[in-house]
C-alpha positions in Angstrom: 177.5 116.7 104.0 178.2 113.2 103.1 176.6 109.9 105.2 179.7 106.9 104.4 179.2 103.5 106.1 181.5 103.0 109.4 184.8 100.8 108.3 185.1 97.6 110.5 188.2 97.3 112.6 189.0 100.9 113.0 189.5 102.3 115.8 186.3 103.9 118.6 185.2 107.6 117.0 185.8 110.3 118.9 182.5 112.0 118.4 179.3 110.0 117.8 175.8 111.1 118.5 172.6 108.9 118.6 170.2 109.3 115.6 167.2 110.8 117.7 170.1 113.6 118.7 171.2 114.4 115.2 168.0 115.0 114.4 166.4 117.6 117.3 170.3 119.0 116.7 171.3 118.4 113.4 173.1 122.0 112.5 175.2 121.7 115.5 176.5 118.6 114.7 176.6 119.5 111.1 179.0 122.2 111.6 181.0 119.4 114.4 181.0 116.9 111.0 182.3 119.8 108.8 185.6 119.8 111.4 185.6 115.5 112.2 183.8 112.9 111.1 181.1 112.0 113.6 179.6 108.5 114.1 175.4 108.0 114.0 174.5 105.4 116.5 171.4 103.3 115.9 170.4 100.7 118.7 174.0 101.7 120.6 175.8 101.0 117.6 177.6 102.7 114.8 175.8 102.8 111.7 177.0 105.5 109.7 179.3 108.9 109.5 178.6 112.1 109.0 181.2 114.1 107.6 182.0 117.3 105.6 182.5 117.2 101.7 186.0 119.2 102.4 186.7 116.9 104.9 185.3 113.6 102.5 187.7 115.0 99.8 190.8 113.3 102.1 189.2 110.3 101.7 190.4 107.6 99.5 187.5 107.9 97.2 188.0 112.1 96.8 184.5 112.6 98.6 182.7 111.4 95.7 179.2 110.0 96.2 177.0 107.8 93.4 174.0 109.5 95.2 172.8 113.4 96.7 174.3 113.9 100.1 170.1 114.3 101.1 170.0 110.5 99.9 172.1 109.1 102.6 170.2 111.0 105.8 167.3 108.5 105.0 168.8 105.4 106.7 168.7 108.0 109.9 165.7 109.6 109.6 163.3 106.3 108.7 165.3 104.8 112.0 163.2 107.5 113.9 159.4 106.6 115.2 158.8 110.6 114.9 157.5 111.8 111.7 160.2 113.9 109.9 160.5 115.9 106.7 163.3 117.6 104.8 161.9 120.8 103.4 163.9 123.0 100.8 164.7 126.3 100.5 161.4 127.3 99.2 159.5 125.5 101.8 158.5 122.7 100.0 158.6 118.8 101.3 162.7 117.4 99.7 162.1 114.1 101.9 159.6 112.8 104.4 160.9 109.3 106.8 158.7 106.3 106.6 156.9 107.6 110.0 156.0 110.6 107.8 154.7 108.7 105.2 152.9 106.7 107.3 151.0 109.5 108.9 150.6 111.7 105.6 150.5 109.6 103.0 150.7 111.1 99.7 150.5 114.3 101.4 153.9 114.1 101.8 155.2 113.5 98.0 158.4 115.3 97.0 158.0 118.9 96.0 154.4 119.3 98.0 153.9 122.5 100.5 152.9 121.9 104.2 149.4 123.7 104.1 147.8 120.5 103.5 149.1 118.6 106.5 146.6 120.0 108.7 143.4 121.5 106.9 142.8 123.8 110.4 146.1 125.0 110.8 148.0 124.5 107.3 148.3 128.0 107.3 150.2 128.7 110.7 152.8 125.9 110.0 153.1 127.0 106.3 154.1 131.0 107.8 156.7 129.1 110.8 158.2 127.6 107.8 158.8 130.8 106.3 160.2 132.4 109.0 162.6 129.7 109.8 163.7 129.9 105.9 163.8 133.9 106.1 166.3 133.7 109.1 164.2 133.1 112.3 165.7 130.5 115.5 163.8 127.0 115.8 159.9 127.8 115.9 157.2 125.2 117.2 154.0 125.6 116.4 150.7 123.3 117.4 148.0 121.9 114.7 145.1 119.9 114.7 145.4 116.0 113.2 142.8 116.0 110.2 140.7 113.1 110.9 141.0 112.8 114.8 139.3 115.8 116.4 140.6 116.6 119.5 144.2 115.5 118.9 146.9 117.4 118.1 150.8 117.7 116.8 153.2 119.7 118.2 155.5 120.5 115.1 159.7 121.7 115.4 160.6 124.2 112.4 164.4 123.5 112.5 166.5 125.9 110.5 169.3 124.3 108.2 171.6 125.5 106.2 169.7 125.1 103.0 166.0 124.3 104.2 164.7 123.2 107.2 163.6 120.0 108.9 160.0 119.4 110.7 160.0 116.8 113.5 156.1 116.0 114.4 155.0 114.8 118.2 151.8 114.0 119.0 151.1 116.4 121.8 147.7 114.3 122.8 149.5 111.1 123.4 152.2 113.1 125.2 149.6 114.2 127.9 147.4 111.1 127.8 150.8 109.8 128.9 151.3 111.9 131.7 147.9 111.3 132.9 148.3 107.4 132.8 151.9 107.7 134.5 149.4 109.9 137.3 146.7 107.3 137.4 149.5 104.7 137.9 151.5 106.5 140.8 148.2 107.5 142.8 147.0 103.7 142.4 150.9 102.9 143.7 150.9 105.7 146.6 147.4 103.7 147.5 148.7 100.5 147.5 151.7 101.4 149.9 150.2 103.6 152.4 147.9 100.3 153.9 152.0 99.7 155.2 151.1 96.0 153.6 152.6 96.2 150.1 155.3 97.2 148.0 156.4 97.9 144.9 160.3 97.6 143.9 161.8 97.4 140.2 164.4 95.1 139.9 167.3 95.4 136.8 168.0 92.5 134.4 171.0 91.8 136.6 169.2 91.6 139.4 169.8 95.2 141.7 167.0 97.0 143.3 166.3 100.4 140.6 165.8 103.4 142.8 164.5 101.3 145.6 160.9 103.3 147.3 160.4 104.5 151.4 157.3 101.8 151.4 160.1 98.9 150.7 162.3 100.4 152.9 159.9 100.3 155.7 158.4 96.7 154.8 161.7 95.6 155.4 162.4 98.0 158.4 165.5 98.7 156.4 167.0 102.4 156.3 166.3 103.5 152.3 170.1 104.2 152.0 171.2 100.6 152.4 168.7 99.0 149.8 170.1 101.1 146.8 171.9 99.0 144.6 171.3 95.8 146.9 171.2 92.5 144.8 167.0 91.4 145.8 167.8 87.8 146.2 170.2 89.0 149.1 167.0 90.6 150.1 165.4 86.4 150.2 165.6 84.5 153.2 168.4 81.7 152.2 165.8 78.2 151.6 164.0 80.3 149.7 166.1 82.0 147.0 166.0 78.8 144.7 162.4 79.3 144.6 162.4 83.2 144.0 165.8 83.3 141.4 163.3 80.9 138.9 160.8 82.9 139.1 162.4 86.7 138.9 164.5 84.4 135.8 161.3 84.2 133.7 159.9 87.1 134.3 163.3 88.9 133.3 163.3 86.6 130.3 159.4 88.4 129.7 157.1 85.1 131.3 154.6 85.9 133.9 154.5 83.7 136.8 152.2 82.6 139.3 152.5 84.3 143.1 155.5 82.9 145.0 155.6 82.5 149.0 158.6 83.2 150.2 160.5 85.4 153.4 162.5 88.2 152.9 165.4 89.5 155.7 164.5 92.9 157.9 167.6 95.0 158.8 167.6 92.8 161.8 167.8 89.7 160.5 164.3 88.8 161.3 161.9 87.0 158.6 159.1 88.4 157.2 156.5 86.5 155.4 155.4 88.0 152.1 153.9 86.8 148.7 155.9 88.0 145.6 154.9 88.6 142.2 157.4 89.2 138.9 156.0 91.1 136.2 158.5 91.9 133.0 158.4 96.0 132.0 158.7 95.6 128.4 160.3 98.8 126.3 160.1 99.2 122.5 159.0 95.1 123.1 161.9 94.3 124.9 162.2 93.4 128.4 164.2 96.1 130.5 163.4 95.3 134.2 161.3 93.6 136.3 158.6 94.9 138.8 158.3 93.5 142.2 155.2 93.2 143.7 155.8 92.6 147.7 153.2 92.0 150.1 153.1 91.1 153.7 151.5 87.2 154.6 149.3 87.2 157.7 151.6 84.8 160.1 
């Protein structure tokens, strides 16, 4: 396999696959590259192709490379928050991302074995490895993080053709997440039920995201008609001014102070409420906007 930079001005590949993809997949899309070349998106755009060395021979340069095909994954694989190595055929560590090195340090130096990733459970990884090498399907095993007891890693042996690739998630964080995320919806749930408040998420352009019943019956609206309803349609007419700058700067990632305003029920009525923007940031970027909506005494 060979990793070639996209030409400009071609035309849009037929197959493309995101990074994080190729990765948890890489031997089915290897064996898609060996037939077509297949774009690697990173951020949404293309940033490289895979493709076959048969295939790479039709090119203009006759497939030749100035470095190992192994080389060119590592623009993919440091792209990747998850901690990744490349092990060989005999189970030792070919290449390790930046995320891996910044876990392992110089535990994960070219030609070094597994067993000292995890002093507890070197040697269960170290025996996955060989049975992913000797012919066994995808294995996951689960070892303790030296230096953090109580935490853990989930780790994916994934077979290739000559070696096999480890891909490292941190199963602690994975269920302190899932415990914050049930914190946060039992807090919501709370809020709602008083019938006094609600919560709605807003997209950058503006449409209510999977609008919730609480909403719904704030605004004595059936649930159906509120999806993919533009909230400022939502904002009783003198107000909107008012209400567009304020959802504007939190979409732009600026918290604002509370703004007074009416929205319309399904009957045309107004109902006086207090609203408050808050940005929901991804990866540090802004990718909607949560609503906070609560009823004003009259």
């Amino acid at each position: 396999m060979l990793m070639i930079d996209p030409a400009p001005g071609r035309d849009a590949p037929r197959l493309h696959v995101t990074a994080s993809t190729l990765v948890r997949h890489f031997g089915e899309w290897q064996e898609r590259a060996a037939r077509a070349p297949v774009y690697v998106l990173h951020h949404g755009r293309p940033r490289l192709i895979l493709v076959g060395v048969e295939l790479a021979a039709t090119l203009g340069d006759g497939g030749r490379s100035d470095q190992p095909a192994a080389a060119l994954l590592d623009p993919i694989l440091d792209a990747l928050d998850l901690p990744l190595l490349l092990l060989d055929g005999e189970g030792l560590i070919a290449r390790a991302n930046t995320a891996a090195r910044a876990r392992f340090g110089d535990r994960v130096t070219a030609s070094a074995g597994v067993m000292a990733l995890s002093q507890r459970d070197g040697g269960t990884l170290a025996a996955a490895v060989r049975r992913v090498l000797d012919g066994a399907a995808r294995e996951r095993v689960t070892v303790a993080v030296d230096r953090a007891p109580g935490r853990a890693l989930g780790v994916t042996v994934e077979p290739l053709p000559e070696g096999c690739l480890l891909r490292f998630e941190d199963e602690t964080a994975a269920m302190e997440t899932q415990a914050a995320v049930a914190a946060r919806d039992s807090i919501i749930a709370a809020v709602e039920t008083t019938g006094l408040a609600a919560l709605a998420r807003i997209s950058l352009r503006g449409f209510l995201v999977a609008p919730r019943p609480a909403l719904a019956e704030l605004l004595e609206t059936p649930l159906p008609l509120l999806a993919a309803t533009r909230f400022l349609d939502l904002v009783a007419t003198t107000d909107r001014p008012l209400v567009c700058q304020s959802l504007e700067r939190a979409s732009g990632g600026e918290t604002d102070e509370v703004v007074k305003a009416a929205l319309l029920t399904n009957d045309g009525e107004e109902l006086d409420v207090a609203l408050s923007f808050w940005p929901i940031r991804v990866n540090g970027r802004v990718d909607e906007v949560v609503a906070a909506v609560v009823r004003r005494s009259a």
